[in-house]
Backbone as a chain_set.jsonl record, in Angstrom:
{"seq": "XXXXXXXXXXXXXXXXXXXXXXXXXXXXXXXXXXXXXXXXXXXXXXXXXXXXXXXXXXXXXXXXXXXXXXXXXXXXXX", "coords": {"N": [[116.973, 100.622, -156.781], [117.726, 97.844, -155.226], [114.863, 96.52, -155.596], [113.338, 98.239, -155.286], [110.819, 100.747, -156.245], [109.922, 103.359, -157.959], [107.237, 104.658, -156.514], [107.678, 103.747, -153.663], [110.466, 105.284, -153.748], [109.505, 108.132, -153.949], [108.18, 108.151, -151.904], [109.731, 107.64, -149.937], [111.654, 109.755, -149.921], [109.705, 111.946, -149.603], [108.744, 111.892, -146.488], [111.347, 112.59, -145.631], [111.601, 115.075, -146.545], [109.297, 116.964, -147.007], [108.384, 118.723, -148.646], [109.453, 118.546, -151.341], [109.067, 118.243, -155.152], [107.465, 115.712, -156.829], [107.795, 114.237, -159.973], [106.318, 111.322, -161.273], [107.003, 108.903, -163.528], [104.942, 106.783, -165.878], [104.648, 103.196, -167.554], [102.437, 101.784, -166.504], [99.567, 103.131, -165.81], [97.163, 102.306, -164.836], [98.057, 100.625, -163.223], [99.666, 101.845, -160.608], [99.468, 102.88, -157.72], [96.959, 103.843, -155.097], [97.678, 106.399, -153.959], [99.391, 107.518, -156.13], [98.326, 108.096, -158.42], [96.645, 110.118, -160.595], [96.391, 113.446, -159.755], [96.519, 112.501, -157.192], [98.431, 112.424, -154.575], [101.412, 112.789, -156.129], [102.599, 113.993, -158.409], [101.925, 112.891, -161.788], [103.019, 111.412, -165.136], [101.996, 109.763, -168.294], [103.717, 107.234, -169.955], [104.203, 106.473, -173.344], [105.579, 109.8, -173.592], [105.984, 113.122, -175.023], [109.4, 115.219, -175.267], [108.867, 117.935, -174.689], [106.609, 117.847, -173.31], [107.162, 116.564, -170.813], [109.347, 118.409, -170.065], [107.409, 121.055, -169.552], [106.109, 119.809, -167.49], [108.3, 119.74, -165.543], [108.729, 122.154, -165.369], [106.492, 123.47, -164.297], [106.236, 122.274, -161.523], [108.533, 123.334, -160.635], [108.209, 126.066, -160.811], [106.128, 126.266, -158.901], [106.938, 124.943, -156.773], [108.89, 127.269, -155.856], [107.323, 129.363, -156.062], [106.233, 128.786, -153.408], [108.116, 128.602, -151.954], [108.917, 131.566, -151.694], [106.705, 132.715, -151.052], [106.729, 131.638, -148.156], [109.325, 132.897, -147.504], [111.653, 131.069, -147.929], [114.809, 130.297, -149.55], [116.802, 129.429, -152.225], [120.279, 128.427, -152.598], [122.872, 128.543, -154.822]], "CA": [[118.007, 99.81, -156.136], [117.306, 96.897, -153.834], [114.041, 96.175, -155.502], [112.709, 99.684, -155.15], [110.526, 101.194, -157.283], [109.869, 104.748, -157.752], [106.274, 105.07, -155.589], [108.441, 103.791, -152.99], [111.035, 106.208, -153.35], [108.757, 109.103, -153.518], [107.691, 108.0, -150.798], [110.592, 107.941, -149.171], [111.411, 111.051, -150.214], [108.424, 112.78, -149.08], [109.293, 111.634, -145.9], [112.126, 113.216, -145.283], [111.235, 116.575, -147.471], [107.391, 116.594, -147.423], [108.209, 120.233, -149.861], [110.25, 118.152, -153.01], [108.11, 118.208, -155.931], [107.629, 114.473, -157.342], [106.833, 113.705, -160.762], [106.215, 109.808, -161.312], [106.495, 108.45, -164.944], [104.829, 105.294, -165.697], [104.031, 102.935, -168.767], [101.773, 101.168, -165.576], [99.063, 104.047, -165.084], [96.427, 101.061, -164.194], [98.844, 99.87, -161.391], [99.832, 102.65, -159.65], [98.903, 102.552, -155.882], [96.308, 104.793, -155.267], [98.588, 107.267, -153.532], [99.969, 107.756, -157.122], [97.809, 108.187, -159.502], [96.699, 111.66, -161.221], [95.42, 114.314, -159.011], [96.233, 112.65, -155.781], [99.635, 112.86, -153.849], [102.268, 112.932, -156.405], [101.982, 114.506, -159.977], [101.981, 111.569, -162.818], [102.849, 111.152, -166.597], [102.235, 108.255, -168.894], [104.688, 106.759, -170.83], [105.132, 107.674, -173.474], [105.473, 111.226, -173.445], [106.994, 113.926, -175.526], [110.035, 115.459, -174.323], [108.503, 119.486, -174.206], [105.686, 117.702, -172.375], [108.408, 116.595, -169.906], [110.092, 119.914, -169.367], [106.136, 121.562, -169.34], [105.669, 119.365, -166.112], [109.357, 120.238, -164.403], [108.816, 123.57, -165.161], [105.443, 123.636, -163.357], [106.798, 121.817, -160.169], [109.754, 124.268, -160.274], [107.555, 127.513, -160.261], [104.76, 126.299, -158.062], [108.002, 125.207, -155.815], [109.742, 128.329, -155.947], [106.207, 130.429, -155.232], [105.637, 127.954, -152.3], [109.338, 129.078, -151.069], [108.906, 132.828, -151.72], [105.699, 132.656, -149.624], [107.162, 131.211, -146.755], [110.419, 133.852, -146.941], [112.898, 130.519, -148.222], [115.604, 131.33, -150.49], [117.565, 128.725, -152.26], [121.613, 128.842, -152.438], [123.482, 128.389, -155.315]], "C": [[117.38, 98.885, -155.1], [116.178, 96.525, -154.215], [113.216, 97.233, -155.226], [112.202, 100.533, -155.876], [110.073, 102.865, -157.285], [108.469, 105.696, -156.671], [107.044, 105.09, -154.49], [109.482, 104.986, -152.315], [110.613, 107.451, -153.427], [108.446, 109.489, -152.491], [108.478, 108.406, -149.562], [111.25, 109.603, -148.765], [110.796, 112.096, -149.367], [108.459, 112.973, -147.569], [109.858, 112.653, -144.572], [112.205, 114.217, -145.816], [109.99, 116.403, -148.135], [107.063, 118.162, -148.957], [108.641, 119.934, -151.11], [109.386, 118.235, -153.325], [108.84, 116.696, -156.323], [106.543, 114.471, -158.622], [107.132, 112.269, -160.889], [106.097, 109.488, -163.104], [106.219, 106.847, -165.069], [104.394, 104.597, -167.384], [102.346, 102.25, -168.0], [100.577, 102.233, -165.138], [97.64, 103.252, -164.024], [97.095, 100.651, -162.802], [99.277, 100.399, -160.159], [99.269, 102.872, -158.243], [98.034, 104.09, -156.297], [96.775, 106.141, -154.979], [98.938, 107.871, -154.699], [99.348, 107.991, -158.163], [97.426, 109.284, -159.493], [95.435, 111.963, -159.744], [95.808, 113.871, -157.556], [98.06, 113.369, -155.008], [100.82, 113.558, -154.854], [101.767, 113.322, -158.027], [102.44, 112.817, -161.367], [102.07, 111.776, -164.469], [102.55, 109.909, -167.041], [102.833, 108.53, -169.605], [104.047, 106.236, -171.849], [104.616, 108.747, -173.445], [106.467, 112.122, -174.265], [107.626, 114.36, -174.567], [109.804, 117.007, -174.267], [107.323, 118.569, -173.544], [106.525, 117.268, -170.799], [108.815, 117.891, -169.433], [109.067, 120.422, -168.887], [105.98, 121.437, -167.686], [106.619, 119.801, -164.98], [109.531, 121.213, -164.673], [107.971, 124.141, -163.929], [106.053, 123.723, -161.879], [107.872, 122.758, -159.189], [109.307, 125.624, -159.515], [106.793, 126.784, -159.497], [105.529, 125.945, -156.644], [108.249, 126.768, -155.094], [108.256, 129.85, -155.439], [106.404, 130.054, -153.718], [106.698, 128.486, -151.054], [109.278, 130.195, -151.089], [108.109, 132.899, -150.653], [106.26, 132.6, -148.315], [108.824, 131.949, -146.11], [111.482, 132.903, -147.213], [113.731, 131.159, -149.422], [116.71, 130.067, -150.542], [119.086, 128.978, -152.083], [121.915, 128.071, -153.657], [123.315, 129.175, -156.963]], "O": [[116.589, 99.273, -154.24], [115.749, 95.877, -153.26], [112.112, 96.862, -154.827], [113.023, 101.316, -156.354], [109.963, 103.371, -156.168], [108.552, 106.841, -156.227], [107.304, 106.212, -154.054], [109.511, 105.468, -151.183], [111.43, 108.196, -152.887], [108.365, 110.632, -152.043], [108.18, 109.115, -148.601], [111.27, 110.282, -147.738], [111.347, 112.9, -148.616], [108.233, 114.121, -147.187], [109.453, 113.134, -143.514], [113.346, 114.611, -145.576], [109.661, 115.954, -149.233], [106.148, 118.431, -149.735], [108.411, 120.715, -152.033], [108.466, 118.339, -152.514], [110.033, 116.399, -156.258], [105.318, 114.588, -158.636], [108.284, 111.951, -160.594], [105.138, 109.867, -163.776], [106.898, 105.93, -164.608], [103.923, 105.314, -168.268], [101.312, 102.202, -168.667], [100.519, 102.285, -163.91], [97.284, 103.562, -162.887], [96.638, 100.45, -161.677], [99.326, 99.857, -159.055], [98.059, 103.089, -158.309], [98.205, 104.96, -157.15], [96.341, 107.06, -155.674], [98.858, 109.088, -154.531], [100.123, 108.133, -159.108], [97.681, 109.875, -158.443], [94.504, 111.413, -159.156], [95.529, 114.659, -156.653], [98.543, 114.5, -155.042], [101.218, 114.688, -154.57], [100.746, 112.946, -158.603], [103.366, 112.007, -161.346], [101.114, 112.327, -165.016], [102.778, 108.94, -166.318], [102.886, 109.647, -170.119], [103.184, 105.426, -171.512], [103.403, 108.906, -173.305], [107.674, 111.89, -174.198], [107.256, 114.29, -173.395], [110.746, 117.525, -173.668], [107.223, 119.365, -172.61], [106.253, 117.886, -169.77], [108.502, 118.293, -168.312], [109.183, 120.532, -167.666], [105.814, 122.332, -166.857], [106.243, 120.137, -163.857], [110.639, 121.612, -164.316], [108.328, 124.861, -162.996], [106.302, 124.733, -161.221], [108.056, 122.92, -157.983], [109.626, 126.132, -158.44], [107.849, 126.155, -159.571], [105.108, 126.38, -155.572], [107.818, 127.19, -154.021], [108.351, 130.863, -154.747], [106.701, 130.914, -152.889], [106.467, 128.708, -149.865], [109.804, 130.438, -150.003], [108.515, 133.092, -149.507], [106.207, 133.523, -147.503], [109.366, 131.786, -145.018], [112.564, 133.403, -146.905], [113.462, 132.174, -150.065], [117.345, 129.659, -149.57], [119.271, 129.897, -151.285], [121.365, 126.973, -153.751], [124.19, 129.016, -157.814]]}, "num_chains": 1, "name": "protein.A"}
């Protein structure tokens, strides 16, 4: 929205909840700010991508979340 592209709102994101998990999908893996690209800040696919390689990745994010919150004694709601 507004000209806003998804590094951006990661960014933003991050921010204000430095604990979200962010995956980034791109057809652009060349362009990506360095911030973004594999291995550094934010996790990355290229486009395209199957869609069990998709789930694979927001499964990951989920558990490695969900350890990250056990550890620390959080406990979601709902």
């Amino acid at each position: 929205p507004g000209g806003m592209n998804g590094v951006r709102l990661a960014e933003l994101v991050r921010k204000r909840q430095p604990d979200v998990p962010v995956l980034l999908a791109t057809g652009y893996m060349n362009e990506l700010p360095v911030s973004a690209r594999p291995g550094a800040t934010y996790t990355t696919m290229a486009k395209p991508y199957r869609l069990a390689d998709l789930a694979e990745r927001i499964r990951l994010a989920l558990t490695s979340d969900a350890r990250r919150d056990s550890a620390s004694g959080f406990q979601h709601e709902g």
